[in-house]
Structure formats: structure tokens, C-alpha cells
Backbone as numpy.savetxt, mean C-alpha at the origin, in Angstrom:
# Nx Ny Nz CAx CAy CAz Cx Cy Cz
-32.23 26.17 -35.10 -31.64 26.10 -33.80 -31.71 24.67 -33.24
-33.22 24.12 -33.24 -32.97 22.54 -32.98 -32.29 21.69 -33.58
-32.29 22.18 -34.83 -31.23 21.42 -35.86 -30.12 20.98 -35.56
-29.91 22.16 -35.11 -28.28 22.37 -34.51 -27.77 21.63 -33.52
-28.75 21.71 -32.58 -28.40 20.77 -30.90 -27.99 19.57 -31.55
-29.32 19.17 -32.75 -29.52 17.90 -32.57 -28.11 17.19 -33.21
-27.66 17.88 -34.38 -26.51 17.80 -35.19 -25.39 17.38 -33.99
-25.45 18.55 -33.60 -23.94 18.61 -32.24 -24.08 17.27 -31.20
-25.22 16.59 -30.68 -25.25 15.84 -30.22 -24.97 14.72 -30.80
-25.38 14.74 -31.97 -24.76 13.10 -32.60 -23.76 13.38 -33.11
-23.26 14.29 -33.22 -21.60 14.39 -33.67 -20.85 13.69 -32.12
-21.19 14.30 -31.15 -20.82 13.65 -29.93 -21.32 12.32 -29.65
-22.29 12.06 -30.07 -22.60 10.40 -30.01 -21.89 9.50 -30.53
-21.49 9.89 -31.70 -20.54 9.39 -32.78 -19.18 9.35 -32.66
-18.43 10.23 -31.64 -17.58 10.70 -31.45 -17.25 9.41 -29.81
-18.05 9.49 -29.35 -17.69 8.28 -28.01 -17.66 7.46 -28.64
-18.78 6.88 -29.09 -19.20 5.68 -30.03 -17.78 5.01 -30.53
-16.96 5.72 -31.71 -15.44 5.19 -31.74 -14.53 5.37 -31.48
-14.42 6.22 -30.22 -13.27 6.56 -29.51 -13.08 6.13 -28.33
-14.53 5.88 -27.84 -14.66 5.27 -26.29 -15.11 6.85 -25.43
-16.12 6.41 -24.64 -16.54 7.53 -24.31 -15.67 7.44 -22.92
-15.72 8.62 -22.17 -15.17 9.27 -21.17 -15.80 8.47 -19.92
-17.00 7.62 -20.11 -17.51 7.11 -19.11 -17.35 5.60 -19.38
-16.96 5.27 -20.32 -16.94 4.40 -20.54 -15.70 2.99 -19.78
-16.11 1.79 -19.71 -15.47 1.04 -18.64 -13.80 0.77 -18.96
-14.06 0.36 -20.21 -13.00 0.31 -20.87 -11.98 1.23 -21.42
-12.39 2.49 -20.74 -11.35 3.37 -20.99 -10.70 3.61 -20.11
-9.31 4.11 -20.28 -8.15 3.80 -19.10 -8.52 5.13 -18.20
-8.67 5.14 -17.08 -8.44 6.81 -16.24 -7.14 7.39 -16.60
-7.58 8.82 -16.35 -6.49 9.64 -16.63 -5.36 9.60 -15.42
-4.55 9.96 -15.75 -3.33 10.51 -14.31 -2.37 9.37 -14.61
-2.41 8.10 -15.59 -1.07 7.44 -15.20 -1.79 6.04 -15.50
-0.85 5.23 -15.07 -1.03 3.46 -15.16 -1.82 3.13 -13.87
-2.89 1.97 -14.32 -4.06 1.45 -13.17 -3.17 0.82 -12.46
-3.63 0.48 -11.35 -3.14 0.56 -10.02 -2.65 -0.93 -10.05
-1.51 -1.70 -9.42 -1.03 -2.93 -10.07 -2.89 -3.77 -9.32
-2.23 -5.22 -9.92 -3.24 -6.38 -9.43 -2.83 -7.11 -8.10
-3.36 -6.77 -7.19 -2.98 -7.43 -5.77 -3.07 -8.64 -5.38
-2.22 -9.18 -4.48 -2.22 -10.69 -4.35 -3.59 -11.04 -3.27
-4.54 -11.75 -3.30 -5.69 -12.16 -2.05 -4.60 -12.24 -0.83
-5.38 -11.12 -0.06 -4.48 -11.15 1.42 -5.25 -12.11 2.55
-4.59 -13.69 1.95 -4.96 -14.77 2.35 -3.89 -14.89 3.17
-2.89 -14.32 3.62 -1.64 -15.10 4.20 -0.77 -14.21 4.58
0.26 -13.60 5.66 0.78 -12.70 6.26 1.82 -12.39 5.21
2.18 -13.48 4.10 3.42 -12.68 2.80 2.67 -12.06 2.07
1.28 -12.74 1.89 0.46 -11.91 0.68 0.67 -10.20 1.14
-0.28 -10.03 2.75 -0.42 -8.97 3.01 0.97 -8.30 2.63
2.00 -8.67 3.20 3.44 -8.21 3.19 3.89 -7.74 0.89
3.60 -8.78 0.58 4.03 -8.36 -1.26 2.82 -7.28 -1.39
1.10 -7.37 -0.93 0.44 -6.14 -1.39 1.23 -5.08 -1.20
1.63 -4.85 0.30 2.26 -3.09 1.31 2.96 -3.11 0.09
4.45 -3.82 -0.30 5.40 -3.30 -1.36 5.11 -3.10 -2.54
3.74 -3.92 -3.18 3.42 -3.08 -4.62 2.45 -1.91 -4.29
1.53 -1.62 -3.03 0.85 -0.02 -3.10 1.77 1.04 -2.44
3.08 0.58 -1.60 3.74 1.33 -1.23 4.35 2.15 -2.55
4.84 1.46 -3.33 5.77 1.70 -4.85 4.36 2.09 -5.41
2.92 1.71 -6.12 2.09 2.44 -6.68 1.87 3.73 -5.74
2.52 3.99 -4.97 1.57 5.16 -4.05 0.28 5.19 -3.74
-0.38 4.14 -3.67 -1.88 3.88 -3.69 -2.35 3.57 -2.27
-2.89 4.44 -1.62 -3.41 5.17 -0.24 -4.35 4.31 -0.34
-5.48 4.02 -0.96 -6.88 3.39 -0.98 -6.43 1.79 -0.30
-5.21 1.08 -1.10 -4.75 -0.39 -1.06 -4.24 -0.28 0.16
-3.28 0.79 0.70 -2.53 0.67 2.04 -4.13 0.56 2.62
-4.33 1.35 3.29 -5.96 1.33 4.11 -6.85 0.04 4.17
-6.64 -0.82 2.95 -7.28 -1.71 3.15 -6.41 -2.87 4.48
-5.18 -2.48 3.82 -3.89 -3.33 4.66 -3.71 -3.31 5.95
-4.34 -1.96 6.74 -4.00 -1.83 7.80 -5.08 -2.41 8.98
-4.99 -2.84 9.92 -6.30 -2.81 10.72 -6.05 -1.84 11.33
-7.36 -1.36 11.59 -8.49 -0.21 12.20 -7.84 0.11 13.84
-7.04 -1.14 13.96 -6.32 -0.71 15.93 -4.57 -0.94 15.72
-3.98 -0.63 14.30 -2.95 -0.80 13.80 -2.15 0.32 14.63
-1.35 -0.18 15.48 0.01 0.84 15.82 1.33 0.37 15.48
1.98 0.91 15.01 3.61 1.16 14.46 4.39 1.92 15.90
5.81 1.57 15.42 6.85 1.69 16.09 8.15 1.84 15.95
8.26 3.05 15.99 10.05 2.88 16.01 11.02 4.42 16.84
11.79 3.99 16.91 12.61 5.43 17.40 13.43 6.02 16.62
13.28 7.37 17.07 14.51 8.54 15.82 15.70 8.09 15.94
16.47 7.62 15.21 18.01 7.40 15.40 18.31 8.97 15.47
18.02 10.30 15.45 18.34 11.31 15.64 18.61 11.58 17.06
17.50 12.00 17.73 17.13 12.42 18.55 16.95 11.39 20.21
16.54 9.73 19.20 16.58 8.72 20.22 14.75 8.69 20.69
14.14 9.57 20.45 12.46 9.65 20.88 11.67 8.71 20.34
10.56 7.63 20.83 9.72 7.40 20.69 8.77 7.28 19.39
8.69 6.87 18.21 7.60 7.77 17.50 6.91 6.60 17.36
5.31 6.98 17.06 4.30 5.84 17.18 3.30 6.27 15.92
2.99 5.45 15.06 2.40 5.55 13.54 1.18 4.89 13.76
0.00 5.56 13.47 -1.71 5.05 13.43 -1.92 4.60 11.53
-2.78 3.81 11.85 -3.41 4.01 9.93 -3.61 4.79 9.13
-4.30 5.86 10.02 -4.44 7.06 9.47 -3.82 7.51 9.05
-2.12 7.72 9.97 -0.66 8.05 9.51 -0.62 7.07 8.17
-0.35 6.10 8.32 0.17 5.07 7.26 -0.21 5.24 5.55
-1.72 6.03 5.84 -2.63 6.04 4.89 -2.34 7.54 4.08
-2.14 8.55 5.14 -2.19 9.86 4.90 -0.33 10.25 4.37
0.52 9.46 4.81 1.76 9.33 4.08 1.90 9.31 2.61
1.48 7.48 2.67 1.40 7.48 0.97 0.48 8.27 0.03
-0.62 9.03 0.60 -1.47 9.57 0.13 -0.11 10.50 -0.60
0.69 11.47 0.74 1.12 12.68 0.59 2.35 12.05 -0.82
2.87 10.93 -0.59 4.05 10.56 -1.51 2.81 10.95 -3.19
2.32 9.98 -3.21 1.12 10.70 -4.16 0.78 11.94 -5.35
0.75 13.13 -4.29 0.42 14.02 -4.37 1.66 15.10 -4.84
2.94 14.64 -4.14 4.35 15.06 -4.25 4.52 15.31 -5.66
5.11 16.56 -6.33 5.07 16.84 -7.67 6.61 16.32 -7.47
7.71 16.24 -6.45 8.75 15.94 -6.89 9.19 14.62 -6.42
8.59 14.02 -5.94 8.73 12.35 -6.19 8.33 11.85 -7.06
8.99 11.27 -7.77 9.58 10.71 -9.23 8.79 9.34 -9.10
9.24 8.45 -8.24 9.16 7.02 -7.89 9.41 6.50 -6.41
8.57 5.95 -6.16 8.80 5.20 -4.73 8.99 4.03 -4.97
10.07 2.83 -4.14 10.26 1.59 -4.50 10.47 1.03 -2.85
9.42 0.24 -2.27 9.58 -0.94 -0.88 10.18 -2.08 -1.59
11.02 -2.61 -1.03 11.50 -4.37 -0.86 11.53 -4.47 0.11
11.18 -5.94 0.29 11.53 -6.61 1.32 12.80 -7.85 1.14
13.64 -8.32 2.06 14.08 -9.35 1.44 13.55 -10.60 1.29
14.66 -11.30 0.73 13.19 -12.45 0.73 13.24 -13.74 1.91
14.34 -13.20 2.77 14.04 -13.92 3.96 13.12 -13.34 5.10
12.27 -14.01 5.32 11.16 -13.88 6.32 10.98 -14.95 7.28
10.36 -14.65 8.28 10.06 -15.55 9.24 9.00 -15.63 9.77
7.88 -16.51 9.73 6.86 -16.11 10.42 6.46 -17.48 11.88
6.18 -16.58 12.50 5.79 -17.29 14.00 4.76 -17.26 14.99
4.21 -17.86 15.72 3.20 -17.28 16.43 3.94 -16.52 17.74
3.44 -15.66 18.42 4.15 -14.86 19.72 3.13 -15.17 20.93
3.43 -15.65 21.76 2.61 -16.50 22.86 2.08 -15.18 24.07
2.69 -14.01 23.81 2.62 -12.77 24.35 0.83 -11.82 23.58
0.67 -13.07 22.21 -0.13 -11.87 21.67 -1.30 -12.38 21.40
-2.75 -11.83 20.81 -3.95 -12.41 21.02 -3.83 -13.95 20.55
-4.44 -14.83 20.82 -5.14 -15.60 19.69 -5.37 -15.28 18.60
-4.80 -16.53 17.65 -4.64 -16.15 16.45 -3.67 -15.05 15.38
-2.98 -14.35 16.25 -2.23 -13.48 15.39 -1.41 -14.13 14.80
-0.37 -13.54 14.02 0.82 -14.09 13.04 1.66 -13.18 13.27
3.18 -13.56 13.47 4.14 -12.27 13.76 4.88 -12.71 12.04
5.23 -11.73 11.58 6.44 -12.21 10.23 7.56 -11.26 10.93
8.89 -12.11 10.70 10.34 -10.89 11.89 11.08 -11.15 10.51
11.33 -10.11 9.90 12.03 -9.62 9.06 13.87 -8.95 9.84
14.59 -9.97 9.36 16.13 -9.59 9.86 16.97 -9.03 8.97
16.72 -8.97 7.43 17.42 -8.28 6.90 17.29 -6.82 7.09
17.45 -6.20 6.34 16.99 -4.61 6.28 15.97 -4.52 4.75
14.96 -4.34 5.14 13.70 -3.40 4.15 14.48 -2.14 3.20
14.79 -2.02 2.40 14.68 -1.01 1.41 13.56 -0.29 1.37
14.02 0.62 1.33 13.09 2.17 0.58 13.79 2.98 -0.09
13.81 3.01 -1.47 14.22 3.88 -2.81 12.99 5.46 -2.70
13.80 6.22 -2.88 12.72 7.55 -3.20 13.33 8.40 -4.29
12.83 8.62 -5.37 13.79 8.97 -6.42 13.04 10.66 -6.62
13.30 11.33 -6.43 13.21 13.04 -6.91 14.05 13.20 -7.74
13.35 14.61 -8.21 14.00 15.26 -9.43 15.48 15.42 -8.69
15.45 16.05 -7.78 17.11 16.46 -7.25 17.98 15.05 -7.07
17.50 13.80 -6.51 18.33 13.12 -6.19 17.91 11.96 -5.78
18.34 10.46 -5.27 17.45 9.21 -5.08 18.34 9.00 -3.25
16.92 8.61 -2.90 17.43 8.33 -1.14 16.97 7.18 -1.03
17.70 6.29 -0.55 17.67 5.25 0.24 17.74 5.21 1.75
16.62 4.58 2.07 16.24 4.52 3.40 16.24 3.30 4.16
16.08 3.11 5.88 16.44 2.49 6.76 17.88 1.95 6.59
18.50 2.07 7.30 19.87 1.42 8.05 20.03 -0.05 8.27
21.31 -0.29 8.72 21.49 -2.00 8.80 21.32 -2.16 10.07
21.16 -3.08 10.40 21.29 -3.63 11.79 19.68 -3.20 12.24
19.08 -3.31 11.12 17.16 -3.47 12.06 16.65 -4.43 11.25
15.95 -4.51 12.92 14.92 -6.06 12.77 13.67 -5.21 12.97
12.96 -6.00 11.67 11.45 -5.49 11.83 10.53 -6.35 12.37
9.81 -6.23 12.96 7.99 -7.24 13.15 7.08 -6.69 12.53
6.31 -7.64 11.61 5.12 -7.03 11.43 3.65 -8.02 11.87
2.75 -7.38 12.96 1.99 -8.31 13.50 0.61 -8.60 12.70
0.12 -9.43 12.43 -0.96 -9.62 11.50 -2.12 -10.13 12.09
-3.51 -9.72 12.25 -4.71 -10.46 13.03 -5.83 -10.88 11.79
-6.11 -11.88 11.78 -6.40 -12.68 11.13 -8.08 -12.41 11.14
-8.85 -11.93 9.52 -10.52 -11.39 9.76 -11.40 -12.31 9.12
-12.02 -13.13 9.82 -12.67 -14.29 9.43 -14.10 -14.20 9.82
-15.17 -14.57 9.09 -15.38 -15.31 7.45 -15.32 -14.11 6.51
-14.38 -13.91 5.60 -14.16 -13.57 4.86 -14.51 -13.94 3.12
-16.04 -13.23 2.76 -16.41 -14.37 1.73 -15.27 -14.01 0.63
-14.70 -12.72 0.39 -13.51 -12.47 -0.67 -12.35 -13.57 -0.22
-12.52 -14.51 0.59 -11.11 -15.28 0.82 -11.32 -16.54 0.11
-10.79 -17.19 -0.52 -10.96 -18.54 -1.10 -10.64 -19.40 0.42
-9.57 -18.90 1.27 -9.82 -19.75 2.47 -10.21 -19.05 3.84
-11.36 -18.35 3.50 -12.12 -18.13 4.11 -11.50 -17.00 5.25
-10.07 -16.77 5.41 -9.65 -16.04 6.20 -8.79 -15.09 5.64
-8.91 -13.56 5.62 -7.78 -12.42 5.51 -7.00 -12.18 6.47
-5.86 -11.35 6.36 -4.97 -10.62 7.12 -4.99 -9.64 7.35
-4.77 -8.89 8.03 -4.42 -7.04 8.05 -3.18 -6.84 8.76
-2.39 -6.20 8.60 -1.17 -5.43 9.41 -2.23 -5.02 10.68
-1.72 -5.68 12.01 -2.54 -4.68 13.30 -1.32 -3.90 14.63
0.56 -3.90 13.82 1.43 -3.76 14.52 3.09 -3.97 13.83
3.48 -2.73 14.22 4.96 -2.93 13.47 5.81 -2.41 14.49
7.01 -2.90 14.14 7.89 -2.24 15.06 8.98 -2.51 14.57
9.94 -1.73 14.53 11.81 -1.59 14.07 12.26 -1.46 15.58
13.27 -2.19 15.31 13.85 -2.43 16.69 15.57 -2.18 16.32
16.31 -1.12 16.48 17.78 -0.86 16.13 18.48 -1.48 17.10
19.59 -2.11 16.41 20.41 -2.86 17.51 21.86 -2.21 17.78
């Protein structure tokens, strides 16, 4: 009987040993491709190229890092014309849900690549506004069909507050998203 354990255990010893064990660092996790490599959100485009590669990975953990903690969003229903106002939590618990979606295929953010960034004399010290005038893409591809999202004629802001000393920063300062807003004209 001890024989036996002992047999079965080094068959399993042997068995990680050249296959790579299940705990092991170098083995890939299950569920899909690791999560892309993010740019240091040293700078209000960095933050801006991370959102579009964890928006497209669906990766909830990377948005969250992106957002600050007093982050409010903005925009109105072109339906209905109402108000709607987006927390982190929202922001976070979205892509989570895109995620989780057995029939979303692929998610794809662009931005274009004209940007603008400025300071707004209306807003704390230190913030960064980037005013995006083209229109943002959003691709959503399901089994049934692919949607493209937002309309022409919006201008976006996205407001950025700046988290310093930051020892992960080579210059010493990060970004976070702390404000967005679509504005339809």
C-alpha cells in the first residue's frame, strides 16, 4: 500500500518535472492569451493607449487600475436625451461583464490619433484635459453580428489627475482617468 502512494507520487513528480507543473511560473494560465504588456502610465496618452488595449483585452483588473477612486463619466442618451453618469465601479464592472459574455466574440477601442491635450484653468491644479474631436470607435463582434459604436459629431474629454511620488514611475509621476465626458453636438 505504501508502495503504491509512493510509486503514484513520483509518477506525478516526474510528470510536472517535464511537462511543467500546474503551479509552475512558466506555465501559461488557462482561459486564453496573457493579458497584453502595458505602456507606464507616465503621461495622459499612455493612460489613454493602456484604456484601448484592456478595453479590447477585456481586462477589468487594468481598467481599475486606470481609473481614479473619485472618477465620474458623462454623457447623455441620444435616445431618450437623460443624463447618465458612470463611477469606476461602473467602468470596472462593465468590462468585467464584456468578459464574462459567452457571446462576445471580441471587443476593439480606438482612438484616433488626433488628440489634444491642455490644461483647463476651471480644474484642480495639476490636472491634464486630452479633447479628443474625432469620434472613438467601439467594435463589438458576437456570434450574431458586429456593432459599431458612438456616432459622429462627439467630442470627448478625458480628465487626468496626476499621483505623485510614484516609485513605479521612471518620472516619478502617474496618471489616472478622474473624468470623462461626450458632449453631442
Amino acid at each position: 500500500m505504501i508502495l503504491r502512494r509512493f510509486i503514484a507520487f513520483l509518477l506525478v513528480a516526474i510528470l510536472c518535472a517535464f511537462s511543467g507543473c500546474i503551479f509552475s511560473p512558466h506555465k501559461k494560465p488557462p482561459g486564453g492569451p496573457p493579458p497584453p504588456i502595458y505602456p507606464h502610465l507616465d503621461n495622459p496618452y499612455s493612460v489613454l493607449d493602456a484604456l484601448a488595449m484592456a478595453y479590447t483585452a477585456k481586462d477589468s483588473n487594468e481598467v481599475k487600475v486606470l481609473y481614479d477612486s473619485l472618477y465620474i463619466g458623462t454623457s447623455i442618451d441620444q435616445v431618450d436625451q437623460t443624463n447618465l453618469s458612470f463611477t469606476r465601479a461602473l467602468e470596472v464592472a462593465h468590462v468585467a461583464s464584456l468578459a464574462k459574455s459567452l457571446d462576445i466574440r471580441s471587443v476593439l477601442l480606438e482612438f484616433p490619433p488626433s488628440k489634444t491635450r491642455f490644461t483647463d484653468q476651471a480644474d484642480p491644479p495639476g490636472w491634464a484635459t486630452v479633447q479628443i474631436l474625432q469620434n472613438m470607435h467601439v467594435t463589438v463582434d458576437t456570434a450574431a453580428e458586429t456593432y459599431l459604436l458612438y456616432d459622429s459629431g462627439v467630442t470627448t474629454e478625458f480628465k487626468f489627475i496626476p499621483k505623485t511620488p510614484d516609485p513605479s514611475s521612471t518620472t516619478d509621476t502617474t496618471w489616472k482617468i478622474v473624468r470623462w465626458s461626450e458632449n453631442h453636438q
